[in-house]
C-alpha positions in Angstrom: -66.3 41.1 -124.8 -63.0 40.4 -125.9 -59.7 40.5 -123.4 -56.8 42.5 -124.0 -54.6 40.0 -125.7 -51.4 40.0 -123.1 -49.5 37.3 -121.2 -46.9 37.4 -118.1 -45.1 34.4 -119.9 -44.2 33.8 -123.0 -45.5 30.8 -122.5 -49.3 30.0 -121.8 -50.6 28.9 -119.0 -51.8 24.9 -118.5 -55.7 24.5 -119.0 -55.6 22.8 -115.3 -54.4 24.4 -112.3 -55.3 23.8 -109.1 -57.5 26.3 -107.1 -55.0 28.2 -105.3 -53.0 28.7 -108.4 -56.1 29.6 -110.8 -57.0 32.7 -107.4 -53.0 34.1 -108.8 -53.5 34.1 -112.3 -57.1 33.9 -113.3 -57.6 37.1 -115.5 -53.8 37.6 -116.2 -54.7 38.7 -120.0 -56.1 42.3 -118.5 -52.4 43.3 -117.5 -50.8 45.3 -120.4 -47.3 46.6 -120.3 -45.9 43.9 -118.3 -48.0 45.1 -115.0 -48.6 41.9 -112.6 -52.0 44.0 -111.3 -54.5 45.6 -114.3 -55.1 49.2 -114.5 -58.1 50.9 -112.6 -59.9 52.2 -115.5 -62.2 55.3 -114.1 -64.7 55.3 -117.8 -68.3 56.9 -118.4 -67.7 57.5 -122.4 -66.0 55.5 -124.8 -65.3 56.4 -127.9 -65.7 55.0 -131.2 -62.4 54.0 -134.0 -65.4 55.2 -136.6 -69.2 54.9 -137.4 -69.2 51.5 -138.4 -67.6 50.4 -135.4 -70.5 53.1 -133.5 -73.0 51.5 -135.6 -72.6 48.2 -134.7 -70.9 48.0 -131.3 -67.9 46.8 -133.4 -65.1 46.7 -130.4 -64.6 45.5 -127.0 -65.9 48.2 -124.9 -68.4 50.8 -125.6 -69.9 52.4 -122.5 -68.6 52.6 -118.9 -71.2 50.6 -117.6 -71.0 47.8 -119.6 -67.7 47.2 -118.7 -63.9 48.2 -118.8 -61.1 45.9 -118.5 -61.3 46.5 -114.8 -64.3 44.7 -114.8 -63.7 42.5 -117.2 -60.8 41.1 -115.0 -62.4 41.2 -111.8 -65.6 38.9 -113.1 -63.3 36.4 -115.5 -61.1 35.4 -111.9 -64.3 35.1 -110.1 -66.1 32.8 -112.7 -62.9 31.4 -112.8 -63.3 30.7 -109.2 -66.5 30.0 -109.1 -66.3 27.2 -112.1 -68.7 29.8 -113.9 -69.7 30.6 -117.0 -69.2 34.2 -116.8 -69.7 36.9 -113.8 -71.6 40.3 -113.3 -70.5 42.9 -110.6 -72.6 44.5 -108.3 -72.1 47.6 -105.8 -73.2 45.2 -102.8 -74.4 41.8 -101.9 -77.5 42.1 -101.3 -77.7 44.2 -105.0 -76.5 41.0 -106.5 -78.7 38.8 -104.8 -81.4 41.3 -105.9 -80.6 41.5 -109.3 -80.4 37.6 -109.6 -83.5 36.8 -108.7 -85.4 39.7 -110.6 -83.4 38.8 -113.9 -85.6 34.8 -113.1 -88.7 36.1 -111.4 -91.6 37.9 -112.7 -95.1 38.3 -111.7 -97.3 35.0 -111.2 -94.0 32.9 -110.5 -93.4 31.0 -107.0 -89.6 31.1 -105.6 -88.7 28.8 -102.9 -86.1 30.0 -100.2 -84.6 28.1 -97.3 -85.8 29.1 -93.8 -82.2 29.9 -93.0 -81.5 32.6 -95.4 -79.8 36.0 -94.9 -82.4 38.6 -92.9 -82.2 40.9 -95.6 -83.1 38.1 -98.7 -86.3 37.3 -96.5 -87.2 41.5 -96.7 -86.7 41.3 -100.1 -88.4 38.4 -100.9 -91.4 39.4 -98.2 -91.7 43.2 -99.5 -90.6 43.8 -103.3 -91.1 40.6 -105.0 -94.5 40.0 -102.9 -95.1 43.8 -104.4 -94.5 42.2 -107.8 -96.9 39.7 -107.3 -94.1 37.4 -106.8 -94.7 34.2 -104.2 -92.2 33.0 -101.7 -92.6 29.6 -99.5 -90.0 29.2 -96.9 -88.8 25.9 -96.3 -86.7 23.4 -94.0 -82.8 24.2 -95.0 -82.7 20.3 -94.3 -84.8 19.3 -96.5 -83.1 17.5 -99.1 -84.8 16.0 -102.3 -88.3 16.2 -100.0 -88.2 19.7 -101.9 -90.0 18.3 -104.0 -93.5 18.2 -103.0 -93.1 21.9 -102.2 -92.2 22.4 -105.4 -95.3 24.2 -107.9 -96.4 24.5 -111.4 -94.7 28.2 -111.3 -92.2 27.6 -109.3 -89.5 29.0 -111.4 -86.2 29.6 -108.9 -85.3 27.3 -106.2 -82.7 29.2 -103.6 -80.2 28.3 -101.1 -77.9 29.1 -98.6 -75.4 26.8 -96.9 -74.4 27.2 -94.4 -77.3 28.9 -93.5 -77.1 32.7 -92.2 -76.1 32.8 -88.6 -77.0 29.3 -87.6 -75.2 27.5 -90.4 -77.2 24.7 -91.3 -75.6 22.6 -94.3 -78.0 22.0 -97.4 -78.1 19.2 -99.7 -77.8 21.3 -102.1 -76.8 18.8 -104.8 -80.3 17.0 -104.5 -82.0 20.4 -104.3 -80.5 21.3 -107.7 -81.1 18.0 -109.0 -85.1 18.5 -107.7 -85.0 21.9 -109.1 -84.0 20.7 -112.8 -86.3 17.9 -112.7 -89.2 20.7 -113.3 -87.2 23.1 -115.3 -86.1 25.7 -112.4 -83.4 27.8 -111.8 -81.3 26.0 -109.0 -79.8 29.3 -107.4 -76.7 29.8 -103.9 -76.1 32.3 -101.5 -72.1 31.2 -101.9 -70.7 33.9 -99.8 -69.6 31.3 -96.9 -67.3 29.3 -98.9 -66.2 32.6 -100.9 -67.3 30.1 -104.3 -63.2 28.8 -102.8 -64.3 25.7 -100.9 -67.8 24.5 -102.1 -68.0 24.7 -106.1 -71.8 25.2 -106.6 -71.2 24.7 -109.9 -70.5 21.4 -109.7 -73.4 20.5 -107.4 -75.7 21.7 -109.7 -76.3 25.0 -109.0 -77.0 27.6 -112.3 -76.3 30.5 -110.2 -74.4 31.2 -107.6 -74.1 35.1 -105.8 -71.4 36.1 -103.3 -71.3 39.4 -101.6 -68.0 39.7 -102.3 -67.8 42.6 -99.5 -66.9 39.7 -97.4 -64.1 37.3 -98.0 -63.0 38.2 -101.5 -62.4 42.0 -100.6 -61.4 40.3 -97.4 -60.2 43.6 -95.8 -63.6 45.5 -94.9 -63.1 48.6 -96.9 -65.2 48.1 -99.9 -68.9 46.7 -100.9 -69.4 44.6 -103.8 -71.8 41.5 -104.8 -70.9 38.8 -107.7 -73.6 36.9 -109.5 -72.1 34.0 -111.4 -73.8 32.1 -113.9 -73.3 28.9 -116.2 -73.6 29.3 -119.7 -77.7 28.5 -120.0 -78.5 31.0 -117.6 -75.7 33.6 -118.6 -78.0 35.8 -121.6 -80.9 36.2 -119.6 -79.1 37.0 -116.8 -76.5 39.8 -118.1 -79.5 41.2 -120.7 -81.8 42.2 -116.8 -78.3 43.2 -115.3 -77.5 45.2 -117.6 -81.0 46.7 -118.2 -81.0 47.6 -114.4 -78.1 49.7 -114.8 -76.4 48.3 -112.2 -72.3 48.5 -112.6 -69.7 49.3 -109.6 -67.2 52.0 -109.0 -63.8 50.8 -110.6 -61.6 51.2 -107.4 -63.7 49.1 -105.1 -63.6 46.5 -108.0 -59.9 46.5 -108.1 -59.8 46.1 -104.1 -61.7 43.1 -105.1 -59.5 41.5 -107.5 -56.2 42.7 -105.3 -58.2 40.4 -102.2 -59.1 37.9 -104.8 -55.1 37.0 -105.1 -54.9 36.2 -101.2 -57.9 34.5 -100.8 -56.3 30.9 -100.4 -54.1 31.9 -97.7 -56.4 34.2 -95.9 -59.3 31.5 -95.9 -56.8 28.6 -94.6 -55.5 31.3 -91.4 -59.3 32.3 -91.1 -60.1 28.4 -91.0 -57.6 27.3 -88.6 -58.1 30.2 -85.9 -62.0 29.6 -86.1 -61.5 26.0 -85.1 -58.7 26.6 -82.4 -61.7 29.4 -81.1 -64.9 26.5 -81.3 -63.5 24.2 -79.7 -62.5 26.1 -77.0 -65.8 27.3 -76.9 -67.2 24.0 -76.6 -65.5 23.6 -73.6 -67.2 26.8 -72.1 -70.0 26.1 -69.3 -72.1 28.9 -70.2 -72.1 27.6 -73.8 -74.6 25.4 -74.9 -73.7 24.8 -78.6 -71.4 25.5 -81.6 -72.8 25.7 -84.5 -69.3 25.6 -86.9 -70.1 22.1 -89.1 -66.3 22.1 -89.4 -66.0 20.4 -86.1 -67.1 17.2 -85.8 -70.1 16.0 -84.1 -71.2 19.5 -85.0 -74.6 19.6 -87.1 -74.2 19.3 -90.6 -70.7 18.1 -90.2 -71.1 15.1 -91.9 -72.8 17.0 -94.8 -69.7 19.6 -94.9 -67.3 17.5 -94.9 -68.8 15.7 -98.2 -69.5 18.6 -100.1 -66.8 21.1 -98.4 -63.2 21.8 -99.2 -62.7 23.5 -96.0 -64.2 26.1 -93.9 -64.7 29.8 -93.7 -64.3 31.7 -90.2 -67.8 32.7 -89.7 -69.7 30.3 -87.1 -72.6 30.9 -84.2 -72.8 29.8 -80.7 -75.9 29.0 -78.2 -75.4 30.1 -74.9 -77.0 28.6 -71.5 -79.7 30.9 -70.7 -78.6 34.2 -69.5 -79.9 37.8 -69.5 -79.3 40.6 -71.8 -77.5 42.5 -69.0 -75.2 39.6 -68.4 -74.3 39.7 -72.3 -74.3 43.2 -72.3 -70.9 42.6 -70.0 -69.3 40.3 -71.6 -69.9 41.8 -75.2 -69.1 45.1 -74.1 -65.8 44.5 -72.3 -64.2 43.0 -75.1 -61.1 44.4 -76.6 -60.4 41.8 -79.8 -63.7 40.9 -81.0 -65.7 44.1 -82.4 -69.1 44.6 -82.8 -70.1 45.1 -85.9 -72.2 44.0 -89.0 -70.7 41.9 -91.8 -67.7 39.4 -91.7 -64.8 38.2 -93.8 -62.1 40.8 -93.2 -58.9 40.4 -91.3 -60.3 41.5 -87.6 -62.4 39.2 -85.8 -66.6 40.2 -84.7 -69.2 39.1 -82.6 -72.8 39.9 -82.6 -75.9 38.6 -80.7 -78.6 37.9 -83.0 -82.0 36.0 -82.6 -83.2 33.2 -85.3 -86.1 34.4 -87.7 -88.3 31.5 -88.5 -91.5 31.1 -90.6 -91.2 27.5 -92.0 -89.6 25.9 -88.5 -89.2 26.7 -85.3 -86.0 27.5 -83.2 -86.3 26.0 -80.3 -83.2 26.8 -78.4 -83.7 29.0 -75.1 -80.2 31.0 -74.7 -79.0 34.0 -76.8 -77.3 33.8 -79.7 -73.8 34.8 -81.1 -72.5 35.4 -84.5 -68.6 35.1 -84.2 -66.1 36.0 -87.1 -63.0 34.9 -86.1 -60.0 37.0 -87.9 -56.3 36.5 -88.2 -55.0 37.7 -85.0 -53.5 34.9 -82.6 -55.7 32.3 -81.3 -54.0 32.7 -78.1 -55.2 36.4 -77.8 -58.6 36.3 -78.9 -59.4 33.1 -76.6 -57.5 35.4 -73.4 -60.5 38.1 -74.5 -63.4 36.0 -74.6 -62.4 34.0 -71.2 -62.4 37.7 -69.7 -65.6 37.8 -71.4 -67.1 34.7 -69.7 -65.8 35.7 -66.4 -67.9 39.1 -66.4 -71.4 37.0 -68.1 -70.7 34.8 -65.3 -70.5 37.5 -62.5 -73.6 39.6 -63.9 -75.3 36.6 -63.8 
């Protein structure tokens, strides 16, 4: 689909930019009139110039759901981000994750998926694919290139996560891909963790990579969206079963998108510096047994991270000492900073228990579990609240 031809400059811009640059102007050629943001395009019908142009879809856009320059804008800056090929919009994460794995899945094939992954990938790989007659193995996130004697005959997509969901473990993912390829499989990323801004699947071998951009690249909790991004093999077959599902998202939450896309550097790096200010503090905590953020070293998976990482979102879990529900039920409930609440990546910072779902492996860890997101308020605050926190686990103890 052809851009709007429009520039800011009257000069173009260079072909390499660095990443924080590329999150500013990627998509710059959907502005018209001088605008620095695009226009919110609200479109069902399109009309035709003619009948030949009606005949043979003979101009840019020809049906609301198949895209406006809205869209259009929104997915180029996220491949953009991404290192993609090209990019499809969904109304929510788990939509996109949905849609990517039906549009390389059908009935008969084998799909491996990392022990670790989101709770709600595991229902849907456990309930509607099963229903399909599609088979799912579950394996060790830390696996590496041993993938490969799980990998089958059928085996047709090969899925990560890393970190993994809630306890954050870091994939090889490069040797994953690489194991993937070597039998003709999709090589496919939950991305959301990095926000596709500090680990480039693309360039670890990965031919698609989905985010639900509800999180860090709306970044402000006020609007659901998923991005599948694909490299150039897998882009046809991908945006022919996207586009056959009907699947397209409302034009104002896209455009929330793209205006938290443009901040993303500088939220990331706040979100990033708070979260490790907040772990280590943590770490010093006697009811705490672990932190699972691989941005701190000696962490697990730090050394992994810090190879195939750029930096660090603000999402990261903790392990506490054994204690009882009612003791948590104090300190969680007493809080005035953290919320509780699901999903992550806006400004405010979150905390949720959670307990590990395993198939593959085990969890052997005895304490509960928390899910922090750590926000952009001041360090200084939020560690005040949780210390008032520990005090109250410790006395319901």
């Amino acid at each position: 689909m052809a851009p709007i031809t429009w520039s800011m400059s009257k000069n173009p811009l260079p072909d390499k930019l660095q990443p924080a640059t590329r999150l500013v102007t990627a998509a710059r050629q959907f502005n018209e009139h001088g605008m620095v943001n695009p226009a919110v395009y609200h479109a069902s019908t399109v009309l035709f110039a003619d009948t030949d142009s009606l005949t043979n879809r003979k101009q840019p856009y020809t049906y609301g759901r198949h895209g406006t320059p809205t869209s259009r804008a929104l997915e180029t800056a996220i491949a953009a981000l991404e290192g993609g090929y090209d990019c499809k919009i969904a109304p929510s994460g788990l939509a996109a994750i949905t849609a990517a794995l039906l549009a390389f899945l059908k009935s008969g094939d084998h799909l491996l998926m990392p022990d670790t992954a989101y709770n709600p990938s595991r229902k849907l790989a456990d309930t509607l694919l099963k229903g399909l007659g599609i088979e799912t193995t579950y394996y060790d996130p830390l696996i590496g290139r041993g993938i490969s004697a799980l990998i089958k005959a059928n085996t047709k997509v090969v899925y990560c996560e890393s970190p993994g969901s809630q306890t954050m473990e870091v994939q090889d993912v490069s040797a994953i891909a690489a194991a993937a390829h070597a039998v003709g499989a999709i090589a496919m990323i939950d991305n959301t963790w990095s926000a596709g801004h500090y680990f480039k699947a693309f360039a670890h071998g990965c031919d698609v990579s989905v985010q639900a951009a509800t999180k860090y690249i709306v970044g402000h909790s006020d609007a659901m969206l998923g991005s599948v991004v694909c490299n150039e093999k897998c882009w046809p077959q991908f945006k022919d079963a996207f586009e056959t599902m009907g699947l397209f998202a409302g034009p104002d939450d896209m455009y929330l998108a793209l205006r938290g896309l443009r901040t993303l550097d500088v939220r990331l790096e706040r979100h990033q510096r708070n979260a490790t200010v907040v772990a280590e503090w943590l770490r010093g905590q006697e009811a705490v047994d672990t932190v699972l953020y691989p941005a701190l070293s000696n962490a697990p998976g730090h050394e992994m991270w810090k190879r195939d990482f750029t930096g660090a979102s603000g999402l990261f879990s903790v392990v506490l000492k054994a204690k009882s529900q009612v003791a948590l039920a104090a300190m969680l409930d007493g809080l005035q900073l953290f919320g509780m609440g699901y999903s992550w990546g806006g400004f405010e910072s979150l905390v949720v228990p959670f307990k590990p779902i395993r198939t593959a492996t085990s969890w052997t860890a005895e304490g509960l579990c928390l899910r922090f997101h750590v926000g952009l308020e001041d360090p200084k605050d939020l560690i005040a609240d949780l210390d008032a926190g520990f005090a109250r686990l410790a006395a319901a103890t």
